[in-house]
N, C-alpha and C positions, 0 to 999 in steps of 0.2 A: 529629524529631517535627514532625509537621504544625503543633502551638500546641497551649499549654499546655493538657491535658485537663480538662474542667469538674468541680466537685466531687461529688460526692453525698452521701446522706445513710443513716446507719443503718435509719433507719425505712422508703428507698426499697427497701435489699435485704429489710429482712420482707415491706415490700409485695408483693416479688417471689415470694418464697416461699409467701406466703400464695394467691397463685393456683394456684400446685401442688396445696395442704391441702385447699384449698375451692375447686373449680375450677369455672365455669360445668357448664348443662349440654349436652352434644354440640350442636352447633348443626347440622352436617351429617352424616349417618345413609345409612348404602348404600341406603336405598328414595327417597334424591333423587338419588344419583348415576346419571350420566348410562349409557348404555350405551357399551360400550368397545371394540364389533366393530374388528378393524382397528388398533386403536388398539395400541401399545406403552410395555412401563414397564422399568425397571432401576430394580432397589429393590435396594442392599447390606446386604449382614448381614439376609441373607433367611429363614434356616434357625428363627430361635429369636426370642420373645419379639415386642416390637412389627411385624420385618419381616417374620415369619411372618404376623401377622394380616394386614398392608396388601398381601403379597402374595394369602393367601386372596379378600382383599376384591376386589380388582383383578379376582382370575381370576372371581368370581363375577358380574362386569359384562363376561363373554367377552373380555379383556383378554389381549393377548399377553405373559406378563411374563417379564424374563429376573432371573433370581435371581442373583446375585451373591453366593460364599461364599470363604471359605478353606478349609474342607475340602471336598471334593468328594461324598464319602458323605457327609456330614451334609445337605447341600443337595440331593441323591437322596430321602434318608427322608424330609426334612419334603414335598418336591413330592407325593410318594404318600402323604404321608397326607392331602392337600389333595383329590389326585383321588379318594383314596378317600370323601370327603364332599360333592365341591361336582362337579356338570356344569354346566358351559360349554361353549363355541364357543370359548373361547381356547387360550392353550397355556401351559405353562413349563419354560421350556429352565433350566438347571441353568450355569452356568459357576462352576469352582472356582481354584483356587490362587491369590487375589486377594489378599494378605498384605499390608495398609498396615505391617504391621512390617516389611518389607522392599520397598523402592518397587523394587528390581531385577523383582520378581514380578506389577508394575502393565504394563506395557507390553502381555508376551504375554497377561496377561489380556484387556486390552484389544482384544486383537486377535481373540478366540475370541468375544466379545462383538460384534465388527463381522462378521465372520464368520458367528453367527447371525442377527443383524439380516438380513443380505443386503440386498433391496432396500426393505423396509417402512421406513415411517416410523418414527422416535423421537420419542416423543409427552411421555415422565415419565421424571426421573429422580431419586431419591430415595436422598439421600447419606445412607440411614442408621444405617449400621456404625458402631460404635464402642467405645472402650474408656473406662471409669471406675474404675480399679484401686485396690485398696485400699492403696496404700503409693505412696511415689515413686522404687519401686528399677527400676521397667521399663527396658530400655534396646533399642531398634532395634536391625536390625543395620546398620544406619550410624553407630550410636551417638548417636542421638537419643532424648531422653524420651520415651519408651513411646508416654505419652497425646498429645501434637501431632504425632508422626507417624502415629498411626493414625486420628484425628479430623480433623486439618487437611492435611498434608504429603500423607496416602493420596488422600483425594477430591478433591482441587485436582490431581494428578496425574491420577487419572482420568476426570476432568473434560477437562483438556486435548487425550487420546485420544479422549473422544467428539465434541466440540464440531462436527468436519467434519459428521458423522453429527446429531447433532442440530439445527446450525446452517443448516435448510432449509423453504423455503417450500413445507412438503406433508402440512399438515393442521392443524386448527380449534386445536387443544390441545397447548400445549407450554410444560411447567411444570419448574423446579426448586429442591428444598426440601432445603436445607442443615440436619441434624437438632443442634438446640444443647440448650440445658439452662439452668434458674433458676440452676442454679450458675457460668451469667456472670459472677453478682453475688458470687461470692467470687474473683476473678482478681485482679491486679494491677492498681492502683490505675490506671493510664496506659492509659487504652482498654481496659485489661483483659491486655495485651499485655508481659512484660517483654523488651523491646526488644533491650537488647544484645545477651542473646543467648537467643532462645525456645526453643530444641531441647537447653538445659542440655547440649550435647553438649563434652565435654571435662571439667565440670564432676564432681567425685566426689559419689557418689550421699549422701553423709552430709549434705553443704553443698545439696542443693535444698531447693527450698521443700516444704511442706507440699501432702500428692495432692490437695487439695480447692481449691486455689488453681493448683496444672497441670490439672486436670482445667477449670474455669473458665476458666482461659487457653486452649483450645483450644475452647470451646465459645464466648466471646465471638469467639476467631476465625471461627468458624463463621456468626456474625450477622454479620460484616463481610465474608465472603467472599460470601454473598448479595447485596449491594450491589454489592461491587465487578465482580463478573461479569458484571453486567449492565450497570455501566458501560463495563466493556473493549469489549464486544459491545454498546455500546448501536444502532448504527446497525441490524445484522441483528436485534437480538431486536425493536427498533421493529416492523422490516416484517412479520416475522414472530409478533407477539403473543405473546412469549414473556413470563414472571411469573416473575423466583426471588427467591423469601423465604428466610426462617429459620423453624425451629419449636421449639419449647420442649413437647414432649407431652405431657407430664404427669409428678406422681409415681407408681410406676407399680411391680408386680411382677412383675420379667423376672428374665433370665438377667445382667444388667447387674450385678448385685453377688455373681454367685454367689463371688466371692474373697475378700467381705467378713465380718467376726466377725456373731456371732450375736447381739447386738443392735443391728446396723444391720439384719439381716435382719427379726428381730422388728419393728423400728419402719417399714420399710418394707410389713411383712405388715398390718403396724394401719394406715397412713396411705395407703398405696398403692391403687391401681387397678389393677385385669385389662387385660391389656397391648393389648386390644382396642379400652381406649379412647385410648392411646396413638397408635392407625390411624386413628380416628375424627381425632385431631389432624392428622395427616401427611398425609391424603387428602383434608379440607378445603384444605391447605393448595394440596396437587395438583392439586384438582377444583373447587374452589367457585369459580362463576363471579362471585363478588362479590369476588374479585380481579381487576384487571386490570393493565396496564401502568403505570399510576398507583401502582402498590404493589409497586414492583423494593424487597429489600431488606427486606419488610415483618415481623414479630415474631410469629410467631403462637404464639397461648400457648392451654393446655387448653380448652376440647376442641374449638379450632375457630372463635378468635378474634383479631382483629386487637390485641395490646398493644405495650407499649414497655420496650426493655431498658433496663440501666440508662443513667443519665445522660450520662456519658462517652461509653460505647459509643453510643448514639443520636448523640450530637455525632457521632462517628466516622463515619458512614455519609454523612456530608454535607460534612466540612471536608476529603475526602482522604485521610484514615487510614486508611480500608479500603483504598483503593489503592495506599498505603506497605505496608500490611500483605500486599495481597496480592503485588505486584513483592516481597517480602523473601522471600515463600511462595516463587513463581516462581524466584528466583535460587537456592534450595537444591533447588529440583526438576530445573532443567534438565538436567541430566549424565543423567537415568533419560528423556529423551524419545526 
């Protein structure tokens, strides 16, 4: 451990919660965003629910966006029902079999993804797949906890595949928004992060902790890997005006609990949001030029505003733990580069 993690308080996680409930209102809206000729995005878990709108939204500012999915027909049907609604000047190429349940399946992805790129710029990348499972029996097939290998393990993986590709001086806008959640604030007390051993892998599924506490753990990771990435990189993303944050986008009614009992869904149905404004969050986070390189690592919370995770984790982004955190990430990924 970097030192010992600062405390917090009860009252800090309802604070946190309570901007989910009662969230600002959109602060940036697709009739200010910029035009996106030229421009390219990689948005994951593209098909359904918030990545389906932030893709629609993209392509509707002629954006070149490449959709990142696990299944391949699924990420086919939602593009055509997109063209079937919206003309542009852009495009969206479709790439499948991206499985962060299985990093064996990140690599070749990766490579179908450079592949279409060819020689255009990577403008956006937008890590926002993920899993929030209703139980803690998921298990990888490397035999890692469900939820950190397909929120933290997957995108830090894929991440490392594009970096050539995006880490280049050739064009105005080059954003990336690592997608977290309010439910930081239930993670584990130490950065959010339970340390020995975060991937429970070995561990029998009866003795983890509770899914709303792995779920948190992977999503505080998620606010610390936005920091740290830009510290690894901070010399090229300087030159190059690169911005990667975190985003927290709302409470929200997606496909994200379709696993869950029927009154999480009901309570989600009463308190939630149409998963549009969830885009509205991600694309502020992508677009808004009232981000700049002064705000590597930044928290952005509904619908399009700069907050602060919790207490720990905020320490975290500053004394080095994001960067323990991510070298720990790093050391279990290497063997899949």
């Amino acid at each position: 451990m970097t030192e010992p993690a600062p405390s917090f308080s009860r009252l800090s996680t309802y604070s946190g919660i309570w901007q989910g409930i009662y969230p600002g209102k959109p602060a940036y809206l697709p009739q200010q965003y910029p035009d996106l000729t030229g421009k390219t995005a990689i948005v994951t878990g593209a098909n359904t629910g918030i990545g389906f709108e932030v893709v629609k939204l993209l392509y509707e500012k002629n954006c070149n966006v490449i959709a990142v999915v696990r299944t391949e027909s699924k990420g086919l049907e939602a593009r055509e029902k997109i063209l079937a609604d919206v003309k542009s000047k852009g495009t969206i190429g479709v790439i499948g079999g991206c499985d962060f349940m299985d990093l064996n399946t990140i690599k070749s992805a990766a490579t179908k993804i450079i592949n279409v790129l060819g020689d255009n710029s990577l403008n956006i990348i937008i890590h926002n797949a993920g899993l929030m499972a209703p139980n803690s029996d998921g298990t990888s097939e490397q035999g890692y906890e469900a939820m950190i290998s397909s929120n933290v393990l997957g995108p830090q993986l894929l991440q490392h595949f594009l970096d050539d590709a995006f880490l280049k001086k050739d064009g105005d806008l080059k954003r990336i928004v690592w997608v977290s959640s309010c439910t930081h604030l239930m993670a584990f007390r130490e950065y959010g992060i339970n340390w020995e051993n975060p991937t429970f892998k070995d561990v029998p599924i009866e003795k983890r902790p509770d899914h709303q506490t792995l779920y948190g753990q992977s999503k505080a990771a998620n606010i610390l890997q936005a920091k740290a990435w830009a510290t690894k990189k901070a010399d090229m993303v300087t030159d190059i005006g690169c911005v990667s944050v975190s985003c927290f986008p709302g409470i929200l009614r997606t496909q994200l609990t379709r696993g869950w009992g029927s009154l999480t869904k009901r309570m989600i149905s009463w308190m939630g949001y149409d998963s549009v404004y969830g885009a509205y969050s991600e694309l502020f986070a992508a677009l808004s030029p009232k981000l700049t390189t002064n705000d590597q690592g930044a928290y952005i919370i509904p619908f399009g505003q700069v907050g602060e995770p919790r207490t720990d984790v905020k320490a975290g982004l500053t004394n080095g733990t994001d960067l323990k955190m991510w070298d720990m990430v790093e050391d279990m990924i290497k063997p899949f580069f």
